[in-house]
C-alpha positions as a Markdown table, in Angstrom:
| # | Residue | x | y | z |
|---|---|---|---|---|
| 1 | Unk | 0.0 | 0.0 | 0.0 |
| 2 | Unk | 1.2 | 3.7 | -0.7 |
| 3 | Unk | 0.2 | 7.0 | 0.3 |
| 4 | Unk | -0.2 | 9.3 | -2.1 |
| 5 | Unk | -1.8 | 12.7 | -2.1 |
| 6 | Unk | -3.4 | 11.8 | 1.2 |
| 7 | Unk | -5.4 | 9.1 | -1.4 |
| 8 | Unk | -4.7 | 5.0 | -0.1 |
| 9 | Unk | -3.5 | 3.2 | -3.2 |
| 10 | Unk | -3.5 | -0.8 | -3.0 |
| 11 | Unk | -3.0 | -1.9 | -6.7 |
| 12 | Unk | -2.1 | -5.2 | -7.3 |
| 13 | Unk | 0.7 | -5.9 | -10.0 |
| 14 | Unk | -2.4 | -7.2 | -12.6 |
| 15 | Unk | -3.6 | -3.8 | -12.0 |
| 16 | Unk | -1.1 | -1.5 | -11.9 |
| 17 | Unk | -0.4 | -3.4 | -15.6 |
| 18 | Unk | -3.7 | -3.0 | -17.0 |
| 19 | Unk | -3.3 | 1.1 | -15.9 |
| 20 | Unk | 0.4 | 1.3 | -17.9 |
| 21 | Unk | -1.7 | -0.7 | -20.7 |
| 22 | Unk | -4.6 | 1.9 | -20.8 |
| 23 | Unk | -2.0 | 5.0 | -20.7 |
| 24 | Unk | 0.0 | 4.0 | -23.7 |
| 25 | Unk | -3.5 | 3.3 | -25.5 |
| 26 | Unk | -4.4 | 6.4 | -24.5 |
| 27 | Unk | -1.3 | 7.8 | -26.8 |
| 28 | Unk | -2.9 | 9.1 | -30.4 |
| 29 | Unk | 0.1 | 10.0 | -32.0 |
| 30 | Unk | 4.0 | 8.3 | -32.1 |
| 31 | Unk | 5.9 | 11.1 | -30.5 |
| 32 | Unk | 4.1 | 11.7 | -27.6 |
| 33 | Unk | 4.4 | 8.2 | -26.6 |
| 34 | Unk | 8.0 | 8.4 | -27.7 |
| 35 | Unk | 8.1 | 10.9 | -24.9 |
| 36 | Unk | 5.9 | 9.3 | -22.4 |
| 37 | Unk | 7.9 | 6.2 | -22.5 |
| 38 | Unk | 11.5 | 8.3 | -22.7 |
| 39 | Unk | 10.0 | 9.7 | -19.3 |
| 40 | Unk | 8.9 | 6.4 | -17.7 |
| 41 | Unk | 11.8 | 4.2 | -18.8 |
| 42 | Unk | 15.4 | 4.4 | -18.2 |
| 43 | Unk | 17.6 | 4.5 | -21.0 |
| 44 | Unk | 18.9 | 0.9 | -20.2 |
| 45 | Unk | 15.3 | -0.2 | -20.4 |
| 46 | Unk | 14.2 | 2.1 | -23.3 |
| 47 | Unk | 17.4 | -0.1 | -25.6 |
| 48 | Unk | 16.1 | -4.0 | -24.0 |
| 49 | Unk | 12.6 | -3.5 | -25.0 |
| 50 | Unk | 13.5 | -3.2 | -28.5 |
| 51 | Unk | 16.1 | -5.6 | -28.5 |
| 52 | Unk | 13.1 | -8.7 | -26.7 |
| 53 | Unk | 11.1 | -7.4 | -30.0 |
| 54 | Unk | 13.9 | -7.6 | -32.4 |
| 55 | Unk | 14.6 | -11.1 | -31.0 |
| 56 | Unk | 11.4 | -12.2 | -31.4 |
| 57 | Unk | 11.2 | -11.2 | -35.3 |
| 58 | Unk | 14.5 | -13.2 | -35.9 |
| 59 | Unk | 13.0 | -16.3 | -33.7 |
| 60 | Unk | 10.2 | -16.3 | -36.9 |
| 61 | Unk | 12.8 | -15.9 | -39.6 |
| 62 | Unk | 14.4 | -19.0 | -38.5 |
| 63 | Unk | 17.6 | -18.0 | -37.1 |
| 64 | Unk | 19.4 | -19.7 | -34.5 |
| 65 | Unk | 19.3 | -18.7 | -31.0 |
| 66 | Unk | 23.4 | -18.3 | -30.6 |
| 67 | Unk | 23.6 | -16.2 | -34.0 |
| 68 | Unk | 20.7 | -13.8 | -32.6 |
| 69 | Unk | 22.5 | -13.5 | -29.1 |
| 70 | Unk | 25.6 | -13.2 | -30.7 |
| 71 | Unk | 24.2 | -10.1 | -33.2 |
| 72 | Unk | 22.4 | -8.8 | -30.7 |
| 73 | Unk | 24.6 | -8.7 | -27.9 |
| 74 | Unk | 22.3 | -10.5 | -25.2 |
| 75 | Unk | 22.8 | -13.7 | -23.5 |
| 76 | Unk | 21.6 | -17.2 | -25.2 |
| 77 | Unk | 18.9 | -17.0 | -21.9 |
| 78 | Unk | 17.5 | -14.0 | -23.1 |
| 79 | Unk | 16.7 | -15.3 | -26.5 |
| 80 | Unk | 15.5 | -18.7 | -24.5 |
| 81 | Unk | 13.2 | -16.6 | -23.1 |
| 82 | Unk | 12.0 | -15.0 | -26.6 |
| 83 | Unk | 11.8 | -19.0 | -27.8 |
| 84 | Unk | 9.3 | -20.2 | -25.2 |
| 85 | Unk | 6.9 | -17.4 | -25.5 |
| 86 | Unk | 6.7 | -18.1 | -29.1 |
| 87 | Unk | 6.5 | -22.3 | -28.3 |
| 88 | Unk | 3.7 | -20.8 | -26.2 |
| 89 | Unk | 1.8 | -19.2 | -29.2 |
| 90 | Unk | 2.7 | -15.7 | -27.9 |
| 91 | Unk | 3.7 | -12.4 | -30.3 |
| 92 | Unk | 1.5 | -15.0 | -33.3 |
| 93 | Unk | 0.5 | -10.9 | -34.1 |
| 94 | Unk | 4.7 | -9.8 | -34.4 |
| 95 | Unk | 5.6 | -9.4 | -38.0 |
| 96 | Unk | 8.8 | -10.7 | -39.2 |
């Protein structure tokens, strides 16, 4: 629970998602959620994201899981993790 502006705030994490959900949604144009998400995210984060995406799209093109790591500069577990979402039927709406 947090205090804030004298208003009791108990969101659970489920919550709290579907609120960061709604807000980009929210968004109507690119650049002001460029700068919403330049604001939220740290610069560390703002390059991963991408990069989990970019994994993804080479996942579907066939490539292997050392040669995407390698190119991309993240560890094998990283792209593991990429690989079972898409076993699971996940990011079926990513492009390649």
């Amino acid at each position: 629970m947090y205090l804030f502006a004298d208003i009791l705030v108990d969101m659970t994490e489920k919550e709290q998602l579907r609120e960061l959900i709604q807000q980009i949604l929210s968004y109507r144009d690119k650049n002001s959620l460029e700068l919403f998400l330049k604001a939220l995210l740290t610069p560390k984060e703002l390059r991963e994201i991408p990069t989990r995406l970019q994994i993804v799209k080479m996942l579907k093109q066939g490539m292997a899981q050392r040669e995407i790591a390698d190119t991309l500069g993240v560890g094998v577990a990283t792209v593991t993790r990429g690989s079972k979402e898409l076993q699971k039927g996940n990011f079926s709406d990513i492009q390649e």
